[in-house]
Every structure is written in structure tokens, then in C-alpha cells.
C-alpha positions in Angstrom: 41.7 78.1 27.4 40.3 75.6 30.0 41.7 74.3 33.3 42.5 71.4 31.4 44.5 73.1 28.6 46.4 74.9 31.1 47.6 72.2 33.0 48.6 70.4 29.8 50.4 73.5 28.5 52.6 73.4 31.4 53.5 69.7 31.3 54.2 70.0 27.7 56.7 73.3 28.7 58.2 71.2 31.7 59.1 68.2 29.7 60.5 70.7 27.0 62.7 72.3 29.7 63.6 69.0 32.0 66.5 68.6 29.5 67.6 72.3 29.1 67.7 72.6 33.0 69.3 69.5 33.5 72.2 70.9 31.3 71.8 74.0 33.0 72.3 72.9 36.0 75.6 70.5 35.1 77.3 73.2 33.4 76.9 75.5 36.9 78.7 72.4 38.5 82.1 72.9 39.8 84.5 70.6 37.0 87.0 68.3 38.7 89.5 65.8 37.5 90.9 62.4 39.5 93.2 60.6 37.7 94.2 57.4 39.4 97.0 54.9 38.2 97.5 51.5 38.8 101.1 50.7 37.9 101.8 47.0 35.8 97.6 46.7 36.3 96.5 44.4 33.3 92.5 44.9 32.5 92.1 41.1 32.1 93.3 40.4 35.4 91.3 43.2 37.0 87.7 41.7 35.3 89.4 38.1 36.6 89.7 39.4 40.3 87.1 40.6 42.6 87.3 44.5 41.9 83.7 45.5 42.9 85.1 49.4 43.1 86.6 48.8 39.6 83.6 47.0 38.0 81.3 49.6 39.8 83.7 52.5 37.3 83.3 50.2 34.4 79.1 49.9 34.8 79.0 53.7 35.3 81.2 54.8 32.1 83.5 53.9 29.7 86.3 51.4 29.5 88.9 51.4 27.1 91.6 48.8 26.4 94.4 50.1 24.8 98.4 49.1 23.9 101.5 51.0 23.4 104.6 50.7 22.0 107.7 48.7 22.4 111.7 49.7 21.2 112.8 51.4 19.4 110.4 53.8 20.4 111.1 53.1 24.2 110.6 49.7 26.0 107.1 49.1 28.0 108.5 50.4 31.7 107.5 52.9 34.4 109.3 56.1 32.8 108.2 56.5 29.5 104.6 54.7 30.2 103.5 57.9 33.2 105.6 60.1 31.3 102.5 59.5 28.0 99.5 59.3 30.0 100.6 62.4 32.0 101.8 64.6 29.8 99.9 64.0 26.7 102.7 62.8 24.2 103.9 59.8 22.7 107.7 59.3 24.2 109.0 60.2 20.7 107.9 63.6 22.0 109.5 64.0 25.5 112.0 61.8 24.9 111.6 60.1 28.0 113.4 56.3 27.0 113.9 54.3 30.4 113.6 55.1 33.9 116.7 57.5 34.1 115.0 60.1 32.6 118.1 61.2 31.0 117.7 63.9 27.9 113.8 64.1 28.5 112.1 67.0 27.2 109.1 67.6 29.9 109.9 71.3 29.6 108.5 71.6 25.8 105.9 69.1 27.1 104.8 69.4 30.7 102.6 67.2 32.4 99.0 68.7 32.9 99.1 69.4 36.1 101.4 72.3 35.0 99.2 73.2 31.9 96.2 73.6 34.6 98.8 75.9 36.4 99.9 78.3 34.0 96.1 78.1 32.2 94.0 78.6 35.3 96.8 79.4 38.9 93.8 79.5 41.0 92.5 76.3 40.6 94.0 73.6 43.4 96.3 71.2 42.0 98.0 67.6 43.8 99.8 64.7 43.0 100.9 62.1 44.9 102.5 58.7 43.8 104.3 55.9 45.8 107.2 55.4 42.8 108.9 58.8 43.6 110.0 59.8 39.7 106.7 60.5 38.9 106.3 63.3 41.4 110.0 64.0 41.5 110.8 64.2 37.9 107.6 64.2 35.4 105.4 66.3 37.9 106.8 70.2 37.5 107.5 72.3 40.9 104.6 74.4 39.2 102.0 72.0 40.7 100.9 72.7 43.9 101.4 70.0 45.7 103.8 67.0 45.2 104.2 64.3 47.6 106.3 61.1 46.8 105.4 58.6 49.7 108.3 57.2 52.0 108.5 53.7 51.5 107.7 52.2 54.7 103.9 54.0 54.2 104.1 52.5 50.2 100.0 52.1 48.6 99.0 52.8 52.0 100.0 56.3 52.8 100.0 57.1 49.2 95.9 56.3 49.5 95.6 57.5 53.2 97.0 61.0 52.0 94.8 61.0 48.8 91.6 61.0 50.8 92.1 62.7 53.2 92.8 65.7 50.2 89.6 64.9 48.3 87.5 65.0 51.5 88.9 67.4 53.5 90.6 70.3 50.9 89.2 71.6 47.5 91.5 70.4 44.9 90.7 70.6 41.3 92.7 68.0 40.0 94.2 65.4 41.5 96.8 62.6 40.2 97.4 59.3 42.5 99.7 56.8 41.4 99.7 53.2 43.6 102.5 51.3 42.8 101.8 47.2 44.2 100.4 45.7 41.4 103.5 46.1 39.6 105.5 44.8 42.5 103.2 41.7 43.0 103.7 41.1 39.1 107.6 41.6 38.8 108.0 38.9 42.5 105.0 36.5 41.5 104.0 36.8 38.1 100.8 38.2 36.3 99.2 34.7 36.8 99.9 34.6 40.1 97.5 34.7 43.0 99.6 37.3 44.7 98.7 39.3 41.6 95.3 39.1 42.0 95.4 39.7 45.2 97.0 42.9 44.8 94.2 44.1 42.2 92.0 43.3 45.2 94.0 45.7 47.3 94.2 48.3 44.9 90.7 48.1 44.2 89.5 48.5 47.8 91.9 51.7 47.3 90.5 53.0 44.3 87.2 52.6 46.1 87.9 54.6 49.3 89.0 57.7 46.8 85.5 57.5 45.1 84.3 56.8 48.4 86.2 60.6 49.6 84.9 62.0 46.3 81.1 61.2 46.6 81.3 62.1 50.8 82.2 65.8 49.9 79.5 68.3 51.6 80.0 69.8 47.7 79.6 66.9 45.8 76.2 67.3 44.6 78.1 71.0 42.9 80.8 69.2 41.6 81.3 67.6 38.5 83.8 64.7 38.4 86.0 63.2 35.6 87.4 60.3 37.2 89.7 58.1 35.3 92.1 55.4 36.4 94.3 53.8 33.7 98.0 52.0 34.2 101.6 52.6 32.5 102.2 49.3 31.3 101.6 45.6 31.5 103.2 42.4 32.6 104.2 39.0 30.9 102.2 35.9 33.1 106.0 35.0 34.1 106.6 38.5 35.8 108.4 41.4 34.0 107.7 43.9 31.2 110.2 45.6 29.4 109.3 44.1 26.1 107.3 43.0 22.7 104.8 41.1 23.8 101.4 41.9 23.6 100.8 41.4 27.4 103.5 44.0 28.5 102.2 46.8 25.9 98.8 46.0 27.4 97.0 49.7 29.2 93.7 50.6 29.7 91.5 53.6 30.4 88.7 53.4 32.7 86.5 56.6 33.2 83.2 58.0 34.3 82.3 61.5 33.7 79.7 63.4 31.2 79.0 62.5 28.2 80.3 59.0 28.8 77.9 56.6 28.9 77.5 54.0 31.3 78.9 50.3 30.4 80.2 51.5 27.2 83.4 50.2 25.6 85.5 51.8 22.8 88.7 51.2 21.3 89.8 54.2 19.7 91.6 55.1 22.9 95.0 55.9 23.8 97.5 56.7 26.6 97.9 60.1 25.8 93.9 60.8 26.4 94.5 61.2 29.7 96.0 64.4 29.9 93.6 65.9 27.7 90.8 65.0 29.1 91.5 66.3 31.8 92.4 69.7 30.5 89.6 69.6 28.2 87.1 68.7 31.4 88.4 71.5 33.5 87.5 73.9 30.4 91.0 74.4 29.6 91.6 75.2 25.4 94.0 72.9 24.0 96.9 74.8 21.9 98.0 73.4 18.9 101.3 74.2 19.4 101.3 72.3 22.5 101.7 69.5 19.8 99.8 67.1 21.9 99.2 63.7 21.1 95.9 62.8 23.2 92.5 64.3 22.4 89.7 64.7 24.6 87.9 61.0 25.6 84.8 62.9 25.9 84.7 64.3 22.2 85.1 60.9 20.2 86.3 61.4 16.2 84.3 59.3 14.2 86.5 57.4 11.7 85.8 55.5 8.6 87.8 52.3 9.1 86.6 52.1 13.2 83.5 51.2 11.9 84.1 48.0 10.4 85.5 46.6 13.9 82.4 43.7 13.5 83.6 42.6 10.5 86.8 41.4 11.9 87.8 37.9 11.0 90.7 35.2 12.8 93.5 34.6 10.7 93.5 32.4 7.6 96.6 31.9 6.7 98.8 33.7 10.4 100.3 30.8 12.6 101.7 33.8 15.0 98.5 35.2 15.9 95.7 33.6 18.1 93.3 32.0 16.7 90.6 34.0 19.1 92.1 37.0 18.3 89.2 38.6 15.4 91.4 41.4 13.9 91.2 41.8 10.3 89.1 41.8 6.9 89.5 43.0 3.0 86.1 45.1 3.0 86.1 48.6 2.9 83.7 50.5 4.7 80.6 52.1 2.9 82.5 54.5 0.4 85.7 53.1 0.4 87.4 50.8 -2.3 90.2 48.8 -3.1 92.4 48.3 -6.4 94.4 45.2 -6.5 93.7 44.9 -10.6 97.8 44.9 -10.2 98.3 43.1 -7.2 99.9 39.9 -7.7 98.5 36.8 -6.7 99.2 34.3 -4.0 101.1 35.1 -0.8 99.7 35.5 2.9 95.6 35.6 2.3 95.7 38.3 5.0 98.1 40.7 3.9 97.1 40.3 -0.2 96.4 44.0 -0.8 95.4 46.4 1.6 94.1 45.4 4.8 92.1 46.7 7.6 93.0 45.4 10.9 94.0 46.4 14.4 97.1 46.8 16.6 96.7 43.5 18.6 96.4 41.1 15.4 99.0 43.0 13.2 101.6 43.3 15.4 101.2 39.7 16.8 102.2 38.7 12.3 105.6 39.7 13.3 107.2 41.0 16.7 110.1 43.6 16.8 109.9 44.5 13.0 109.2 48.1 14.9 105.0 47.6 14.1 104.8 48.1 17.7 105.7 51.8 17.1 102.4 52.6 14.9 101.4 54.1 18.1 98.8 57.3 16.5 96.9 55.0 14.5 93.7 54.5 16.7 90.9 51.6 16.5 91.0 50.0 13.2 93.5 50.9 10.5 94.6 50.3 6.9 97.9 48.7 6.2 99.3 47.4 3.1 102.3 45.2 4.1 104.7 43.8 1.6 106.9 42.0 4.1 104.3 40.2 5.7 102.6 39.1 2.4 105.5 37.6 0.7 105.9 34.7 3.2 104.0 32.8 1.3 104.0 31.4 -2.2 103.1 34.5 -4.7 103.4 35.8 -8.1 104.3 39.2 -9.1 104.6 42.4 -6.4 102.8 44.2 -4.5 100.4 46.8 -6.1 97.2 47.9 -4.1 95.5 50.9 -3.8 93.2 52.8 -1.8 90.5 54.6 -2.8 88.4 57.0 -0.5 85.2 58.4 -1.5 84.1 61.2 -3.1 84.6 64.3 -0.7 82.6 66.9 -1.8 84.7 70.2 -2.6 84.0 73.9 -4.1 86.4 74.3 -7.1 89.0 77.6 -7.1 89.7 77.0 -3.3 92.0 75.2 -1.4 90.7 72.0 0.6 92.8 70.3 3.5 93.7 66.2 3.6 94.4 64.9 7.0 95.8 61.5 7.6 97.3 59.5 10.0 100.6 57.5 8.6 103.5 55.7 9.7 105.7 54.6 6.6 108.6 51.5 7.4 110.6 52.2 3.7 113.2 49.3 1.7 113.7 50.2 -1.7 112.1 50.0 -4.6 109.1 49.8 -2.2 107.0 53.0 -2.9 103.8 54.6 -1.3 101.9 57.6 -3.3 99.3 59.7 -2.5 97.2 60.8 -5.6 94.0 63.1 -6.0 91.6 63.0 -8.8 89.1 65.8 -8.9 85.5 65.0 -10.6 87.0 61.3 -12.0 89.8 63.2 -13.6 93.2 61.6 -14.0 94.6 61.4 -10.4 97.5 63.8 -9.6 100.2 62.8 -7.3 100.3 65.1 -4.6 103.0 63.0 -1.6 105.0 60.6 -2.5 107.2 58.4 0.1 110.5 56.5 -0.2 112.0 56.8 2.8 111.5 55.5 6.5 108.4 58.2 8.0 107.4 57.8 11.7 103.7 57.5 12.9 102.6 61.2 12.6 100.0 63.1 11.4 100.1 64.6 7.7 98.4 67.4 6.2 98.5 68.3 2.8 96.8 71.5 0.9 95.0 70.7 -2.0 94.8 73.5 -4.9 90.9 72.5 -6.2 90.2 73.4 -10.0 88.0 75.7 -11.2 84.4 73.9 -11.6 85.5 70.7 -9.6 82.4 69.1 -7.0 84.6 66.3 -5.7 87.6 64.9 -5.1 88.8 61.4 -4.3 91.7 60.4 -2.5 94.1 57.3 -3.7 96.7 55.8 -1.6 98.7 53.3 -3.7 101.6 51.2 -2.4 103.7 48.8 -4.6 107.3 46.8 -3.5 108.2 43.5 -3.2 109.6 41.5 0.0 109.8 44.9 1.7 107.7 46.9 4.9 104.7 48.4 4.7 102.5 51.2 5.2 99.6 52.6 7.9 96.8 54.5 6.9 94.4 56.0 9.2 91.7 58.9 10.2 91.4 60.2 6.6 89.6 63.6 6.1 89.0 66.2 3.6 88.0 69.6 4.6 87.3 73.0 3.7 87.2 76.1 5.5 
């Protein structure tokens, strides 16, 4: 082989292994989580203010706007909001209801701090937040270290003592909670000036953490999930507590591998945070932890997220904005809907099912409890009676669902996952059939009573000989509630 050859040889092998080395090399990095949270922090307001630290996170990796629920399920304040992102459940979970934390069950569901604990007890845990319950109450004595901030020292020593732990201690994972946004928006309003200039402050914060983080002698061994994300919004006027849209506002921001830099995504929710975290540090999640949140850095492709472009404003809504693009009648690529019974007339938007999102369905109709579809991600289906009928119409509701054909092996048993969340008034009905190879469908759940957001799973008994199977979800009722549909799957093992 010539001189020549040679040398090409061993390009071609070098570009070949640039990649594998590069992994290499990040998986012999040191994994290390900081989660920072801005309390009452609205995204809008921090892309309206001058957050160079912020918009510096948001160019390097993912942000994620997100909303939460409202009451029943608990009301949009300080306890229940750090007691989901930090502990990876919905508040239906640890029960956590107001800021009393009375009957809260963060024993069965313990914050992650105390996961990392009882997984891996040599890695360095911290947490430190300037509104004491978080590190007094939701924050187990199993952490390491937890530090509530006297009130004099407020964002200030709350941040002082934060750096000086990433920069001069080796923590593993570290939680910081600053607390002024929320107070600038409860004296002055989330329209104020004040309020903005409290994202400024909290910003320069966020930025002397990174700052600590990227100054480590170690950094260039360590590999760094950072993720700051808030427990709630606020109304322009001031206050939270409630319905509106603006006070179940949250948001994730992170930057870490696998995420990629300036992205955006909107399958996201508060209970993430945990997760990712545990997931980052290498840390198996249990299923019988029962947790909520799954990893932000392993995304779940879903059927319906993909027709988020094909959104549409309202046609016939007075309630919702007219900016806001949040719903449309096509199925994605393999889907179908039945509305050869569907009656005719009534709310264009709501005429058989629908595929829409969180911010344009619940804005149709506050407190009808739509706020508490909280484990439907991204876009969903919902076929919604109540909402339909305020408008002339003839006959009832009768749409169905129709999902493509899974592929199956007949004589074993397949798995269908979905997401649901079922609001019931009688005769309203919502069925779940199966047809196997175009067969007759067979009915395989049926609902008629009230069933919160949660995930079903229901095992399928595949016939002898069957290829595929198809999936039908078929709602019918009158002037009723409605029904949510969402990550559908069919497996087998």
C-alpha cells in the first residue's frame, strides 16, 4: 500500500472513531445535576426582560413551557407546585393541597434528593431554598445537606451559599430555590416593572451558579444537567392561587446531553424534573415508585404531538384568544375519525373528536375541572359533549376514534397503553373496542363513571391467525363532559 493509502487509511479510521471517542469520553464524565427554581417566574416575562444568563440556558438546550393544574386538584401555590417538580408526582399523589402541608404523603413519594440517597449514599447531595418549607418539609433529613436561608440574607445568601458549594465542595446534585420573583409579583404585579426587575436579579443569580459550575478545576470531567424551572405563575394584577391560564403557567429550561441547543418542545411537564435528574445521575427508575415524570432526555414520540402545526384559532370559541392556535379535526397519518353518527351543528370546534392542547381547551371553559387533565402531554384528543352543545345542534354526540393498524402475532397477549382522564354525567358513555384483522370490534373498557387523569393498561387476548389489531375509542352523550385521550400504544413482548 503506498504512503498515500496509508495516510488515507488513517483519516478514514479517525473520522470513524471521532464519534465513538467523543462518546467515550462523555460517558467517563462525572454526571451532575443543578436544579434551580425561580418561584412565581413566568417564561414570557423572563424572554421580556433582560436575562442574558437565562437566554444564554435557552440557546444552549431545551426550553419547555408547560402548565399545571388548578382545584380541585390543588390551587396554583408554593406547596403543591415544589412539592411536583421535586418529587416527581402530580399532587393527587402526595397529597400535598396548600401550603400547610397537612396529610401529605412525601414518605410514599420522596423528593429525589432522597431517592439519590438511598440509590447511590455516596454521592454528595444539597439543597438550599430561601422559602423554608421546601427544605424543612418536602426535602427529607436523608439529604445531606439542607439549609433554609434566614430572612434578612433572603435570594442573596440563598445564592451566596449555593456557589460557594458548587465551586468549592463536590456535590452531585444540588437543588436551589430563590424566592423574589414571586414576592415582586404578589406586591407589584406580573406587569410590573418591579417584576421585571426582579427577573433581572434572579437572572444575574442564575448566572453566578453557572458561572461556579463552569469555574470548577473538574469541570472539563464533569457532566452537567442543569435545569431551572418555577412552581407556579402569576395573574398581571399580582397573585396566583387560581384558574387562569397565567397562574398555571411553569416552564422548564435545561441544558445537558442529548438536548439540543435552541430547541423547544411541549411535551414537558413539572414532574420531569425529578426524573431527570435521577435518570442523569444513572439512577433506575422503579415502577413502583409510581412516578409521574419521565426522563426529559428520553422524549416518547406520540402520535397526536405531531400534528402541533396543524393547529388552527378558534372558529366558533369567544373564550379563547384569538392568537392562541390550539386545535384541528385531522388525524395524524394513520389515525381516523367516525362521526357517521355524530349529530350535526353545535360548537365547530368540539363537533366530534378533537385534537387540541391544554392552553386552548381549558381556556373553552374555566373551573369545569379541565384544568386537572394534568398526564395528558403535548397535543391530545378530546371529545367534549358539554362544550359542543352550546351551540345550535341536532341529535347527540357519537364520535369515534380509530387508531391504526398495530401489527400483532395471533395466540398471544398484546398490551394497550393510554393516557385518559374521563369527567362522567349520565347517559354519557366512553368505550374502548378492538377489532382484530377488520373483524367486528369487541369491547374491551367501558366507562360510566367520573375517572381521574391516569394511565390505563389493558391486556389484549389476540386470536389465533390475527396480523393486526385496531383500536376504537367511541364516546356518545348529550349536554354532558367529555373525555381525554392520549399516548396510545400497542405492544407485545
Amino acid at each position: 500500500m503506498s504512503r498515500r493509502s496509508l495516510l488515507l487509511s488513517a483519516a478514514a479510521l479517525a473520522a470513524t472513531a471521532g464519534p465513538l471517542a467523543a462518546t467515550a469520553r462523555a460517558a467517563a464524565r462525572t454526571p451532575k445535576v443543578l436544579v434551580i427554581g425561580l418561584d412565581g417566574a413566568l417564561l414570557t416575562r423572563i424572554k421580556d426582560a433582560t436575562a442574558p444568563h437565562l437566554d444564554a440556558l435557552m440557546a444552549a438546550g431545551l426550553t419547555a413551557p408547560s402548565s399545571i393544574y388548578a382545584n380541585p386538584l390543588a390551587p396554583t401555590v408554593s406547596g403543591p407546585g415544589w412539592s411536583t417538580l421535586i418529587t416527581g408526582v402530580w399532587p393527587d399523589k402526595h397529597n400535598v393541597k396548600d401550603n400547610s402541608f397537612t396529610g401529605h404523603k412525601l414518605a410514599q413519594y420522596p423528593d429525589f434528593l432522597t431517592r439519590i440517597e438511598t440509590a447511590k449514599p455516596s454521592l454528595s447531595t444539597y439543597a438550599v431554598s430561601s422559602w423554608a418549607p421546601i427544605t424543612d418539609t418536602i426535602f427529607s433529613p436523608k439529604a445531606d445537606t439542607r439549609v433554609s436561608t434566614p430572612g434578612a440574607e433572603y435570594d442573596t445568601g440563598t445564592t451566596s451559599r449555593a456557589v460557594a458549594r458548587l465551586r468549592d465542595a463536590d456535590p452531585d446534585a444540588v437543588f436551589v430555590q430563590l424566592d423574589n420573583i414571586d414576592h415582586a409579583g404578589h406586591s407589584h404585579g406580573a406587569a410590573s416593572q418591579v417584576y421585571l426587575d426582579a427577573v433581572r436579579t434572579a437572572d444575574a443569580q442564575v448566572g453566578q451558579m453557572v458561572n461556579a459550575v463552569k469555574s470548577r478545576a473538574s469541570y472539563a470531567a464533569e457532566d452537567w444537567l442543569i435545569m431551572v424551572t418555577a412552581d407556579h405563575g402569576h395573574t398581571d394584577a399580582g397573585g396566583h392561587g387560581g384558574s387562569t391560564l397565567a397562574e398555571r403557567q411553569t416552564f422548564l429550561i435545561a441544558t445537558g446531553p442529548t438536548l439540543a441547543p435552541g430547541s423547544v418542545r411541549y411535551d414537558v411537564k413539572m414532574p420531569d424534573v425529578a426524573a431527570s435528574a435521577l435518570a442523569h445521575l444513572g439512577i433506575a427508575i422503579d415502577p413502583a415508585w409510581d412516578l409521574d415524570g419521565r426522563p426529559v432526555q428520553q422524549p416518547q414520540p406520540d402520535d397526536f404531538d405531531a400534528l402541533r402545526a396543524r393547529l388552527t384559532a378558534r372558529t366558533d370559541e369567544t373564550g379563547i384568544p384569538a392568537t392562541v392556535l390550539g386545535y384541528t379535526h385531522t388525524p395524524p397519518a394513520g389515525w381516523s375519525v367516525d362521526n357517521s353518527a355524530m349529530g350535526t351543528g353545535g360548537v365547530t370546534e368540539w363537533r366530534g373528536w378533537s385534537f387540541t392542547t391544554d392552553e386552548f381547551w381549558t381556556a373553552a371553559q374555566r373551573d369545569q375541572a379541565r384544568e386537572s387533565n394534568v398526564r395528558a402531554r403535548g397535543v391530545f384528543a378530546v371529545a367534549d359533549g358539554d362544550e359542543w352543545q352550546d351551540r345550535t345542534f341536532t341529535g347527540t354526540f357519537d364520535s369515534t376514534l380509530v387508531s391504526p393498524a398495530y401489527p400483532v402475532t395471533g395466540g398471544r397477549t398484546a398490551t394497550l397503553t393510554y393516557t385518559t382522564y374521563y369527567r362522567h354525567e349520565s347517559p354519557q358513555k366512553g368505550e374502548v373496542l378492538v377489532s382484530y384483522d377488520g373483524a367486528a370490534p369487541v369491547t374491551v373498557r367501558t366507562y360510566t363513571a367520573d375517572v381521574p387523569s391516569r394511565t390505563e393498561t389493558v391486556t389484549l387476548q389476540v386470536p389465533s391467525g390475527a396480523s393486526t389489531a385496531r383500536v376504537r375509542f367511541r364516546y356518545t352523550g348529550g349536554n354532558n363532559w367529555y373525555w381525554v385521550i392520549d399516548g396510545v400504544r400497542l405492544t407485545q413482548s
